[in-house]
N, C-alpha and C positions, 0 to 999 in steps of 0.2 A: 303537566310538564311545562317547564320555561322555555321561553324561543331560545333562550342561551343555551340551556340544556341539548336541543335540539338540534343547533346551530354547529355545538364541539358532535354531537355525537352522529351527526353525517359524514362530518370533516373527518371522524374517526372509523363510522366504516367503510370506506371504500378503500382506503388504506388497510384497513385488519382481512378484507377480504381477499385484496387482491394478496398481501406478504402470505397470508396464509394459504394460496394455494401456491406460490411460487414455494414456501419452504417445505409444502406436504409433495412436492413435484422433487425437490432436490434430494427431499430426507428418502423419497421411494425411490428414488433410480440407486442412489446410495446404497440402499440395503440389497436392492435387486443385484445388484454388482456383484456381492459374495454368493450368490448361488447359480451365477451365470454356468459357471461348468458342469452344476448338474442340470440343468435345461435345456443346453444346446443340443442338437443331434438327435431328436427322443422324437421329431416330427406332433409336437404337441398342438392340439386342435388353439382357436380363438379362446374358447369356453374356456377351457383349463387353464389357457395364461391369465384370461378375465378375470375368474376365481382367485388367483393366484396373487394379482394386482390388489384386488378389490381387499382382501383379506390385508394385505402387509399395507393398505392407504390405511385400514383401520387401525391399526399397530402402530403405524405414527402420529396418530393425531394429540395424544396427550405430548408427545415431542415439539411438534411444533406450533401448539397452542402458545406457550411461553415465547417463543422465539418470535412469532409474529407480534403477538401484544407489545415488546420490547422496541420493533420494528416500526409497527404501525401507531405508537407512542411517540416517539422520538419524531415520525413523519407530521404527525399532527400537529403538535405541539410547536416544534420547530415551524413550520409552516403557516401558524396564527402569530408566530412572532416576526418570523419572517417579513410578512403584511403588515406590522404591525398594528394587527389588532386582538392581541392580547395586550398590548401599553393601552388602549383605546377600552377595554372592557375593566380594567383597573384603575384607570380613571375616571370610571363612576360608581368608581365605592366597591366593587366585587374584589375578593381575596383572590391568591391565585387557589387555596385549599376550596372555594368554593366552584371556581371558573374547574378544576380535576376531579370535583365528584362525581358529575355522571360516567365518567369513562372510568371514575375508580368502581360504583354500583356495578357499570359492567365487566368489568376484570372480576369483581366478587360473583357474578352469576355465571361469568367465564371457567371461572375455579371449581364453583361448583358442579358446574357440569362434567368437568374433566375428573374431578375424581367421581363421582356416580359412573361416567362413561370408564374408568381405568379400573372401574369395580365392576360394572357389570357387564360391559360390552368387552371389552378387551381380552378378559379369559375364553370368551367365547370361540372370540376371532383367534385366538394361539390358537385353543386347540383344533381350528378347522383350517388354518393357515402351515402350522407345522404336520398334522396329519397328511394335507393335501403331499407338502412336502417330500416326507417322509416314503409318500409312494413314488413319488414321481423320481426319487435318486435308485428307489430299487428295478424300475420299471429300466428297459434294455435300449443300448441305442438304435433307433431306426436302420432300416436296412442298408446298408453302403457296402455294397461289395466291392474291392476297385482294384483294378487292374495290377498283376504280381504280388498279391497279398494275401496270407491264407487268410480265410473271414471263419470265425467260429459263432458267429451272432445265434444261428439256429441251432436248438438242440438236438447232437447227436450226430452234427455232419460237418464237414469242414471243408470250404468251397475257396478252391483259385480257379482264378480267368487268369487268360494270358492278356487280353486285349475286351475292350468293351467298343461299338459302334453303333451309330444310331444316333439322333438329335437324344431321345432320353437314356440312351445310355442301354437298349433290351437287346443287342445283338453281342452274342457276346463268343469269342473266341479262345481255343483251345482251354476246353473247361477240363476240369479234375475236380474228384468230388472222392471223399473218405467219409464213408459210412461206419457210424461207432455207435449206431442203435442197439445192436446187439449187446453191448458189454463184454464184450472180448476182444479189444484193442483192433486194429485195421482189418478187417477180414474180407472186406468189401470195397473195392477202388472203382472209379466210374472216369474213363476218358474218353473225349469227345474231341471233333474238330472244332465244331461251333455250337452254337444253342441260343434258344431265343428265351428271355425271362419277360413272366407276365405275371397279374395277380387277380385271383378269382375267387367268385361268390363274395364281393362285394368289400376283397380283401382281405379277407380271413384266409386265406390260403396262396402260396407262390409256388407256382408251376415253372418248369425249364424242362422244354423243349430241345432234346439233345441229337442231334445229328451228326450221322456216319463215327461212330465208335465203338466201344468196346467194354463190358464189365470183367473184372479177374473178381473171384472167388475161394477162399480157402476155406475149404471143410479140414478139419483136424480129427486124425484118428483115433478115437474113445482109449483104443488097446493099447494103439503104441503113440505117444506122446509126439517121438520123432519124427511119425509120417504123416504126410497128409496130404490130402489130393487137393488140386488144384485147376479150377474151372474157368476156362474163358470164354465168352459169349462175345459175338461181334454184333451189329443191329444198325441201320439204316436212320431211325428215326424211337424213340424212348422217351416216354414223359413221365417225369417225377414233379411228386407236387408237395410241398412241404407245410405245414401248420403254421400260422404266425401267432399262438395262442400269448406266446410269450412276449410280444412288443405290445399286447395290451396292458393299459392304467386297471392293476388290481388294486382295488381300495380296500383299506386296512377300517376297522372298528376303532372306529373314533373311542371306545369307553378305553382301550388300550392304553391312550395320550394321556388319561383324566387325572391322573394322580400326582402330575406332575407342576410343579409352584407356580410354573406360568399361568397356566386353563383353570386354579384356583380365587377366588375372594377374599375380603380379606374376612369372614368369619369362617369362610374354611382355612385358610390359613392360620389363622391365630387355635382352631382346633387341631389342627396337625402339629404346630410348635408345641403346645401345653402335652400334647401325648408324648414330643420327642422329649421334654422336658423331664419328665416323668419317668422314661425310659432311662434318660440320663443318671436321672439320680438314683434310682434301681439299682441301677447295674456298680456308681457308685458306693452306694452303702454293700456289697456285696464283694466288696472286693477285701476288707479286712479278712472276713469269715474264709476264704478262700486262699492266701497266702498264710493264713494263721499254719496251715496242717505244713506247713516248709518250715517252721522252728520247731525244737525242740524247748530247748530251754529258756527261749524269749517269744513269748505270745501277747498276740495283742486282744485288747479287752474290745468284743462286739455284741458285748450283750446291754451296754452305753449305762453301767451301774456306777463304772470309775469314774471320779471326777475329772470332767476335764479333757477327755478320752485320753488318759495319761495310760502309759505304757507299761504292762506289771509282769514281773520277772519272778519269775517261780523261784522259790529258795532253795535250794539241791545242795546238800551236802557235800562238802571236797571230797569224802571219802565215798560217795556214791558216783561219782562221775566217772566215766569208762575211761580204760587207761587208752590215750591217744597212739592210735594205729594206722598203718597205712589205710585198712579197707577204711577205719571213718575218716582220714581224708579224705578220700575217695569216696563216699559218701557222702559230705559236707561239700565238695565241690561239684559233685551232683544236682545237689540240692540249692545248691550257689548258682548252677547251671538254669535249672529249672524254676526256678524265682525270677531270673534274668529275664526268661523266655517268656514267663506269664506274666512281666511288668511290661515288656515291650508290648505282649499283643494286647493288653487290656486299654496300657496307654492308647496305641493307636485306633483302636477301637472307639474308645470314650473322645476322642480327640476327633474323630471321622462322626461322631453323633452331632459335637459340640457346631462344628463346623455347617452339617445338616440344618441345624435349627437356625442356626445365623443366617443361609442361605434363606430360608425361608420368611426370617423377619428382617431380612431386607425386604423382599415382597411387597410386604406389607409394608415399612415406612418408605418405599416409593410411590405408591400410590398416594401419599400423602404426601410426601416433596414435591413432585411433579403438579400436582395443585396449588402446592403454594407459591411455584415460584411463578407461576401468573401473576399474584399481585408482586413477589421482585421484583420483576421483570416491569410490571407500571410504573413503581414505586423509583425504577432508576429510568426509564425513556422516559416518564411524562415531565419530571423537574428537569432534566437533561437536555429535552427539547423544548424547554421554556428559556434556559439559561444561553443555550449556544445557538437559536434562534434560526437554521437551518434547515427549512426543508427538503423536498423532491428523495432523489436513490444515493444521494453521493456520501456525505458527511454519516447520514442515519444507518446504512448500511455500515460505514466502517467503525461505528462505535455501536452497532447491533453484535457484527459480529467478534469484536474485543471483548464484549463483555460475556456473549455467552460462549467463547472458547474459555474464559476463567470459567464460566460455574462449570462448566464440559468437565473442565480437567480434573476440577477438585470434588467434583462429582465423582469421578470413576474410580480417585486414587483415594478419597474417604470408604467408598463401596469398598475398595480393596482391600483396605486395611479391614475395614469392618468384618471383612469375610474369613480373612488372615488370623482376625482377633490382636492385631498390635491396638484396636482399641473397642470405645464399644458401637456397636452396628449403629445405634441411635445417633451418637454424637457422628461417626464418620458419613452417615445418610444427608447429618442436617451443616455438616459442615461446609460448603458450598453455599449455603443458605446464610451461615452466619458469619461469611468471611466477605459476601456483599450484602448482606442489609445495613454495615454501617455507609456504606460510597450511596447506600437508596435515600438514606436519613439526610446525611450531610449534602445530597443534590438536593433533596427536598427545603431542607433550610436553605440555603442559598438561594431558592428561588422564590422563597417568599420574600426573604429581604432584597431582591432585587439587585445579588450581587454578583459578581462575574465569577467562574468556576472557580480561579484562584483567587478569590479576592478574601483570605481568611482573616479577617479582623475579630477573632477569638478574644481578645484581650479585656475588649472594650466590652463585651456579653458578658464576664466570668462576675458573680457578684464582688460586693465592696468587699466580704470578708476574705476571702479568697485571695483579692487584687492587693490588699494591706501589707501582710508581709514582702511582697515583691515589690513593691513601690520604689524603696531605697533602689535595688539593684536595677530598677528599667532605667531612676534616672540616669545612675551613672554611666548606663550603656547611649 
């Protein structure tokens, strides 16, 4: 390796290290945001957030691969011109194409790595990231019982305080308590003056300690509906202890999640599209054979002998055809009916497959955009920060983040259409891709010919042929 070599590709990591843990810090708290409301309140351990963190850091790292490179491109570059000594390394004979290959070598090993990692590690991480999830929204909120509120958190009972006291909140006043263990609506009332809440065997269970009050009781008479006796107990002191089985994290079998496009590769993917493909067209060729029995005297050819699949009309004689009566209207509008019914739901049907398989080869051509736009993403910071010569957070940051809000957008509204079908998934995936590889091209030449962003002297590059018939008209202008 050359000292030159060596020289950019220091300058180049400490910049790709530090943007890239700054965008893998910004892109995870981002994401963490949308599922703030089912986390709060659940008293969840370290471990579980860890897991939870560690999982969705891995989910963005094909994210902000591109965005740093873009970053820590634009830093570099801008920063050797800055000093200039990028004019100082080009005027001893080095191009700038040569002075950007090593950092372009490692945008190409960069690349590589992200889609291996977007193929192999990342389905991984969904399905242990979304699973984790997935429990932790069904699991209950932590215990908060709080003053004039009926709390139903435990199952089968429904607890007001009037008043809570104590630094932690265990003394608690004029308790009421409705028992609905039995499955016969209230039958069982508990009031107290006070009571003390505590939690035992190691928290697996919450005890309250109920002082000076009273249980009512209604037994219902078998015989007669309308009688029933009713029992009250008074008592000194009364402990009830209740299960917390239910504020524990039950974990769900991960094989449950596995079918799903995210926790897939892309050779399981691309096997799951060819089956839905195939489905698709199944259920297509199958749909003449099945609307045929709705004609009578116009059927359509599904045995594919007719050329053409041209449409053949049985010959029926005028004097054989049934004299038109009300019931065959009413038959024919039947049958008009029933056509109707069986074109909508097939349509929607083949329509809701169509849609499936697109969802799916999106999958797959992100796996591959997200890698490629590693070397976009060089291909526009490296000439970009040769040409406007600007280092340090200021300038580089605000032309990191302009340009990957354009691919952001046209990312998500290509994705959309893709998925929509107003085009095809492939062109709407790579369209972001190919709406900046020209501004990558046209930084790149500018910066070889050492000319200022707008300095476009097209004119004078276009060959002789080209330039001939305009000649007349440039002079006159």
């Amino acid at each position: 390796m050359k000292k030159l070599d060596k020289l950019i590709l220091r300058a180049f990591a400490g910049p790709f290290l530090l943007t890239f843990a700054v965008v893998e810090f910004i892109l995870l708290t981002q994401y963490m945001l949308k599922y703030l409301d089912d986390l709060v309140g659940k008293d969840l351990g370290f471990d579980i957030i860890g897991q939870l963190l560690f999982f969705f850091s891995v989910l963005m790292v094909p994210v902000a691969l591109p965005l740093a490179v873009l970053l820590s491109s634009l830093m570099t570059f801008g920063t050797l011109g800055e000093h200039h000594e990028l004019t100082a390394i080009k005027t001893s004979g080095i191009s700038l194409t040569r002075i950007l290959r090593p950092v372009l070598l490692t945008s190409l090993l960069l690349a590589g790595f992200a889609f291996w990692f977007n193929n192999a590690i990342v389905p991984r991480a969904n399905l242990k990231a979304y699973s984790l999830l997935w429990d932790l929204r069904q699991q209950k909120l932590a215990l908060d019982i709080r003053p004039g509120v009926f709390y139903n958190g435990i199952p089968g009972y429904t607890i007001k305080v009037n008043d809570k006291l104590g630094e932690d909140g265990d003394i608690l006043m004029g308790v009421m308590i409705y028992d609905h263990t039995q499955g016969s609506g209230t039958m069982r009332v508990i009031l107290a003056d006070s009571g003390r809440m505590f939690t035992r065997f190691g928290g697996e269970y919450l005890s309250l300690e109920l002082f000076r009050g009273q249980s009512y009781v209604e037994q219902p008479d078998a015989n007669n509906r309308a009688g029933a006796s009713f029992i009250r107990q008074a008592f000194s002191r009364n402990m009830i202890t209740f299960p917390l089985a239910s504020f524990d994290l039950n974990r769900t079998k991960e094989e449950l999640f596995s079918d799903n496009k995210m926790m897939k590769n892309v050779s399981q993917l691309e096997h799951f599209i060819d089956s839905l493909q195939n489905r698709l067209r199944s259920e297509q060729r199958l749909v003449p054979r099945m609307v045929s029995p709705y004609y009578t005297y116009l059927r359509f050819d599904t045995t594919g002998r007719a050329a053409n699949r041209r449409v053949e009309q049985l010959q029926v004689p005028a004097t054989k055809l049934p004299v038109v009566s009300v019931s065959t209207l009413e038959q024919a509008t039947n049958r008009a009916r029933n056509v109707r019914a069986f074109a909508g739901s097939t349509g929607e049907r083949l329509a809701n497959l169509a849609k499936e398989s697109s969802n799916y080869r999106i999958e797959v051509y992100r796996k591959y955009v997200q890698s490629f736009a590693i070397l976009l993403m060089f291909l526009i910071g490296a000439p970009l920060g040769a040409i406007i010569k600007k280092g340090g957070l200021g300038v580089p940051i605000l032309v990191s983040i302009l340009f990957f809000i354009i691919y952001y957008i046209f990312s998500i509204i290509g994705e959309k259409y893709g998925r929509e079908g107003v085009m095809s998934v492939g062109f709407g995936m790579w369209m972001s891709t190919m709406i900046l590889l020209p501004f990558g091209l046209f930084f790149l030449y500018q910066a070889r010919n050492d000319a200022g962003l707008w300095e476009w002297n097209l004119w004078d590059k276009l060959p002789a042929k080209i330039r001939w018939p305009f000649r007349g008209y440039k002079r006159s202008i």
